[in-house]
DRENDONU-287295 format. One record per residue: residue in one letter; x, y, z of N, C-alpha, C in turn. Coordinates in Angstrom, 1 decimal. Each point is the difference from the previous one (the first is absolute). Example, Ala and Ser with C-alpha at 12.3 -4.5 7.8 and 13.67 -1.06 7.14 Angstrom:
<pts>
PT   r      n.x      n.y      n.z     ca.x     ca.y     ca.z      c.x      c.y      c.z
PT   a     13.2     -5.7      7.8     -0.9      1.2      0.0      0.9      1.2      0.0
PT   s     -0.4      1.1     -0.7      0.9      1.1      0.0     -0.8      1.1      0.8
</pts>
This chain:
<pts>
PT   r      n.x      n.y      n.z     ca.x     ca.y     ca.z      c.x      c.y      c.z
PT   x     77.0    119.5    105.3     -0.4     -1.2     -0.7     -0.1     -1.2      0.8
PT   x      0.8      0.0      0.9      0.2     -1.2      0.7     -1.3      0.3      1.1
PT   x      0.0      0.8      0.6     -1.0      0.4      0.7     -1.6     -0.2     -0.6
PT   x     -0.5      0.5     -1.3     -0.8     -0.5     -0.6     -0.4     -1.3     -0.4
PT   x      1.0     -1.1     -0.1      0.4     -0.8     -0.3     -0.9     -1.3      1.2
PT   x      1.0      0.6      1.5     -0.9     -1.0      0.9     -1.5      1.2      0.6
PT   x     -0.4      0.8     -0.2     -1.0      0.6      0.1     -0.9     -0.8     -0.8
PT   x      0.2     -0.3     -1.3     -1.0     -0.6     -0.8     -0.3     -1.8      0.4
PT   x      1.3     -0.2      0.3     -0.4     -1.4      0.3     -0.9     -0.3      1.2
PT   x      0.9      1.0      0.6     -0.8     -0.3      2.0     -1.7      0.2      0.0
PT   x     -0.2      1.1     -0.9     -1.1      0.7     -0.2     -1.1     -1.1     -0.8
PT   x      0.7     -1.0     -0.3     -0.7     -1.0     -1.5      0.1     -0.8      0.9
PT   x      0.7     -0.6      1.1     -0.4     -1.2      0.7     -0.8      0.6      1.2
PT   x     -0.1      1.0      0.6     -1.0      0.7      0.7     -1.6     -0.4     -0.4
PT   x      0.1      0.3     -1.2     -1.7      0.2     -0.7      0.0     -1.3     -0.7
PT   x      0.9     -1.0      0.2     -0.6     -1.4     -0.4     -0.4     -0.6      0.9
PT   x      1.1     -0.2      0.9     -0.1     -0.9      1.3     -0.2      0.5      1.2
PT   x      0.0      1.6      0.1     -0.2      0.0      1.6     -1.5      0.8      0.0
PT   x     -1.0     -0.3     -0.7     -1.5      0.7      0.1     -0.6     -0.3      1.1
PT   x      0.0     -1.4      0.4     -0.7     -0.3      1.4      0.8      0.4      1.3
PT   x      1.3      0.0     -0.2      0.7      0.7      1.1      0.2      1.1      0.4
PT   x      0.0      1.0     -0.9      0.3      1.8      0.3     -1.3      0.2      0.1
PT   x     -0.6      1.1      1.2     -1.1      0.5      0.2     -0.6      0.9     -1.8
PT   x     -0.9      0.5     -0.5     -0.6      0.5     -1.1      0.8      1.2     -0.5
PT   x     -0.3      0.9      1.4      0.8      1.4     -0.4      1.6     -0.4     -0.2
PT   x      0.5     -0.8      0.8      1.9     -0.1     -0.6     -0.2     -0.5     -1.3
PT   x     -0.9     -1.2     -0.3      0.0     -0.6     -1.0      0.3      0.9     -1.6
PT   x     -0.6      1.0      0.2     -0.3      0.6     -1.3      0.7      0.4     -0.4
PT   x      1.4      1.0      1.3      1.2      0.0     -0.7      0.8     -0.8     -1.1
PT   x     -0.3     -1.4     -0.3      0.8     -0.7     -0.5     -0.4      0.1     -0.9
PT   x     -1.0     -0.3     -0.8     -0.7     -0.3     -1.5      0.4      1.8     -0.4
PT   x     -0.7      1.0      1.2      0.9      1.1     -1.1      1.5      0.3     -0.3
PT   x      0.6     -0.6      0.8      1.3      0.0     -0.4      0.4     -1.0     -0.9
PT   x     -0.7     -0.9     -0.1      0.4     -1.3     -1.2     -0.5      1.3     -1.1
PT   x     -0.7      1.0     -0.4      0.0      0.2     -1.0      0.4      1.4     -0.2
PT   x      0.7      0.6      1.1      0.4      1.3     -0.2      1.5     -0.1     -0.2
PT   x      0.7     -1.4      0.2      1.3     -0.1     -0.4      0.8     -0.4     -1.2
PT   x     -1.5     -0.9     -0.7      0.7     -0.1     -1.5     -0.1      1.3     -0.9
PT   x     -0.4      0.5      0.5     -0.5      1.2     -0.8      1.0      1.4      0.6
PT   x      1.0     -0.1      0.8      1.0      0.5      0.9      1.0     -0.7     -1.2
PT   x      0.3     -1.2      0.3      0.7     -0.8     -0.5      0.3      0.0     -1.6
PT   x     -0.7     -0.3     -0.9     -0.1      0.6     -1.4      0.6      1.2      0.1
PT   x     -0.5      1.4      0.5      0.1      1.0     -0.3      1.8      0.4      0.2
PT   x      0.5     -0.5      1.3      1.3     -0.2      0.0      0.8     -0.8     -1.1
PT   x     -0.5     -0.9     -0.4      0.9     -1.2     -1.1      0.2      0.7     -1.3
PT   x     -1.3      1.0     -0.2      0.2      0.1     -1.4      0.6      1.5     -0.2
PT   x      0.3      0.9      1.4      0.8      0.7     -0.1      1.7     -0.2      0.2
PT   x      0.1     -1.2      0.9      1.0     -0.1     -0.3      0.8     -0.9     -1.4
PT   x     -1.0     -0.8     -0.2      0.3     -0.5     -1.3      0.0      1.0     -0.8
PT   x     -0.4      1.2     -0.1     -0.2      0.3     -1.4      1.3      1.1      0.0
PT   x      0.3      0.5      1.1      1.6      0.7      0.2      1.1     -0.9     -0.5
PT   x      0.2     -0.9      0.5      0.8     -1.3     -0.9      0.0     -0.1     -1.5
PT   x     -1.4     -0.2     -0.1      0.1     -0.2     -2.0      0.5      2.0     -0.3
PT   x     -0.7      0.8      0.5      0.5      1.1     -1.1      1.3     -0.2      0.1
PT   x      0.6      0.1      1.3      1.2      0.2     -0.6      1.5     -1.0     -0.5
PT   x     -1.1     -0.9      0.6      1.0     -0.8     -1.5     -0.3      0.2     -1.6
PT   x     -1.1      0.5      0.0     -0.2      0.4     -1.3      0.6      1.2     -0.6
PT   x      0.3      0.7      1.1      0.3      1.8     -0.2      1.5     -0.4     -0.3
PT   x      0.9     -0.9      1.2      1.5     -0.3     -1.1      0.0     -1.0     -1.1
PT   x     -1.0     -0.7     -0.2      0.5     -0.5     -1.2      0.0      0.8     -1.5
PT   x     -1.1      1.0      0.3     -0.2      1.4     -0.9      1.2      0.4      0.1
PT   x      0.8      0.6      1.1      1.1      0.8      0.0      1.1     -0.7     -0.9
PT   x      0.2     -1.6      0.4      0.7     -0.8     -0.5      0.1      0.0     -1.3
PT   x     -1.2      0.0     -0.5      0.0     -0.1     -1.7      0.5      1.7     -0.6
PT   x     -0.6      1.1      0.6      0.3      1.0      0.0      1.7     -0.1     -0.1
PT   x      0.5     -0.3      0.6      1.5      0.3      0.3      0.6     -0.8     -1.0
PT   x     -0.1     -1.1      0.0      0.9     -1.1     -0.7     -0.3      0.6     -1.2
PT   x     -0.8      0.9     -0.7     -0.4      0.1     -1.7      1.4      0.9      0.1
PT   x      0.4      1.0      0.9      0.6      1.0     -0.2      1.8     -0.2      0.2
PT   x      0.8      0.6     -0.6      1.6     -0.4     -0.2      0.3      0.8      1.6
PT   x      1.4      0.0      0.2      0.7      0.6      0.5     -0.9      0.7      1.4
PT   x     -0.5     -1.0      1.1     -1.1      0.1      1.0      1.1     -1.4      0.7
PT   x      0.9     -0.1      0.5      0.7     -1.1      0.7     -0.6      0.4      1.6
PT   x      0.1      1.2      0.0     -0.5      0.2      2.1     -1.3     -0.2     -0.4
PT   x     -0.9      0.0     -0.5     -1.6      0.1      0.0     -0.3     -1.9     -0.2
PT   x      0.8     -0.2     -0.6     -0.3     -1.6     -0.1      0.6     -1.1      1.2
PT   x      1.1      0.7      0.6      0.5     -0.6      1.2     -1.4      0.4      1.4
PT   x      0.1      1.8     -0.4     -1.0      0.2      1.0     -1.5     -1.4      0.3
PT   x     -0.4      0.6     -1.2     -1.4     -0.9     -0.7      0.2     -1.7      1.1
PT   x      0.7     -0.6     -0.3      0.9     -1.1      0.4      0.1     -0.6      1.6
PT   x      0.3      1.5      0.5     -0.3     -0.3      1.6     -1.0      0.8      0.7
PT   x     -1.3      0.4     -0.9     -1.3      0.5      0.7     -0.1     -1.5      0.2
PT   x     -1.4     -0.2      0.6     -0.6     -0.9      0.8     -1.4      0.4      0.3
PT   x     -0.5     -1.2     -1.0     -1.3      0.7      0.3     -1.0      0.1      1.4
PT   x     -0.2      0.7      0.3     -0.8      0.2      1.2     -1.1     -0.8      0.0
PT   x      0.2     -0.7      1.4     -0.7     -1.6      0.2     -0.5      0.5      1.6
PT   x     -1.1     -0.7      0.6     -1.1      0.2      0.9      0.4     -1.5      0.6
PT   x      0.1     -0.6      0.7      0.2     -1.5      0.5     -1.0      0.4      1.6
PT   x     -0.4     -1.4      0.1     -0.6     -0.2      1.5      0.8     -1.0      0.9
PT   x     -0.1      0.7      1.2      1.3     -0.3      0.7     -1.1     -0.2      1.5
PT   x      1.2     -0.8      0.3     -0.4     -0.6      1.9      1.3      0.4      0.4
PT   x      0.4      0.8      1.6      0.9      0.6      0.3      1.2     -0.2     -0.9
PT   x      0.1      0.9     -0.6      1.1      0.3     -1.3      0.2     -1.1     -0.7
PT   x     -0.5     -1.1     -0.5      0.1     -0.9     -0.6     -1.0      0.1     -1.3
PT   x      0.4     -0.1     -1.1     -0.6      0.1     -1.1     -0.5     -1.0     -0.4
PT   x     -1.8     -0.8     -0.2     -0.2     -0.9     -0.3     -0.7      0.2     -1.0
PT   x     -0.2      0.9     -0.5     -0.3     -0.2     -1.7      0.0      1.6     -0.9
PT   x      0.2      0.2     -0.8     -0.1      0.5     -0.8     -1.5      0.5     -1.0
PT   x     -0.4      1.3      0.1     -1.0      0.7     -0.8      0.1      0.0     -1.3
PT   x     -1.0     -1.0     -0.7      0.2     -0.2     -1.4     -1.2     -0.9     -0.1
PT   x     -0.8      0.1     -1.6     -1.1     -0.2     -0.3     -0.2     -1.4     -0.1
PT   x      0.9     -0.6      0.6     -0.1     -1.5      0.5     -0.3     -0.3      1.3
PT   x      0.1      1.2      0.3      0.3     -0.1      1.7     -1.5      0.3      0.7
PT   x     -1.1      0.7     -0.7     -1.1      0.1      0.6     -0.9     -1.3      0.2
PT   x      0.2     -1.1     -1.2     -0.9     -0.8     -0.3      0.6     -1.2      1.0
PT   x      1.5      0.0      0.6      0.7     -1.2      1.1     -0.8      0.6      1.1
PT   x      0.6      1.1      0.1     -1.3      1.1      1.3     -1.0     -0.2      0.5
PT   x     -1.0     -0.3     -1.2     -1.6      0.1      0.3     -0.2     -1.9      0.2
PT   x      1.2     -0.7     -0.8     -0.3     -1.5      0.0      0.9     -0.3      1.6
PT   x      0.9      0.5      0.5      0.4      0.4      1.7     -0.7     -0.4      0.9
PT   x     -0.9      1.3     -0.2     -1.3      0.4      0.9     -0.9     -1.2     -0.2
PT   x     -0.5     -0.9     -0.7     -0.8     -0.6     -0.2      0.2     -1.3      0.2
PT   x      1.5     -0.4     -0.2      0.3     -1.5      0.5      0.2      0.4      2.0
PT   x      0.7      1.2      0.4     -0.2      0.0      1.4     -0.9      0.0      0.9
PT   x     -1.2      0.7     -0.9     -1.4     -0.1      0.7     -0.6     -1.5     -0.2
PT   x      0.4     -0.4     -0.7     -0.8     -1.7      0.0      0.8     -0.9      1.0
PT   x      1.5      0.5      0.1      0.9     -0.8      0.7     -0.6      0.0      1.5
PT   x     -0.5      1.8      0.4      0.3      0.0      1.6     -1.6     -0.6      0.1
PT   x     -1.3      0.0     -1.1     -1.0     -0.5      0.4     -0.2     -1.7      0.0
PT   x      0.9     -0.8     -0.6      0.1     -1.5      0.3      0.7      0.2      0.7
PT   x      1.1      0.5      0.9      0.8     -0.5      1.0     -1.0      0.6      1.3
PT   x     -1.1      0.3      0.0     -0.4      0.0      1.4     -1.7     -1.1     -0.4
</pts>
């Protein structure tokens, strides 16, 4: 992710600002890669997003399942310390965010305040 991340940006200040500088044939690399990466990009978000929502949905099912029923004290303690299986994006072992259906739309708004940032700063 992180890797797509500056791929897209580099690739988006490539094909704004550097057209008169990169000879034609390098050039072209960029604009296709400005568009082979959101579409890279999405396709990862919304799988990892969408592993997150099932299964927090899958224990909250189990949850309600269990709690209706008497005499289940291990299945409710059990229940208690699953943890739902979460996807995070990380820079050498550092976790800087979290895969969740909030998290695509900071992502794509990311990518778009950095590509404006590195094309005013030059």
């Amino acid at each position: 992710m992180g890797l797509a991340f500056l791929m897209d940006v580099g690739s988006n200040f490539c094909t704004i600002k550097l057209r008169h500088v990169i000879p034609m044939p390098i050039y072209l690399v960029a604009p296709s890669i400005s568009l082979i990466a959101p579409i890279l990009i999405r396709t990862l978000l919304s799988v990892g997003v969408k592993v997150y929502e099932d299964a927090a949905l899958l224990k909250r099912q189990w949850q309600n399942v269990v709690w209706k029923q008497r005499n289940m004290k291990y299945m409710k303690r059990k229940l208690w310390t699953i943890r739902v299986v979460r996807m995070f994006g990380e820079i050498l072992q550092f976790n800087i965010f979290e895969l969740k259906r909030s998290t695509k739309s900071a992502y794509y708004e990311a990518i778009l305040s950095y590509t404006i940032t590195t094309c005013l700063s030059v």
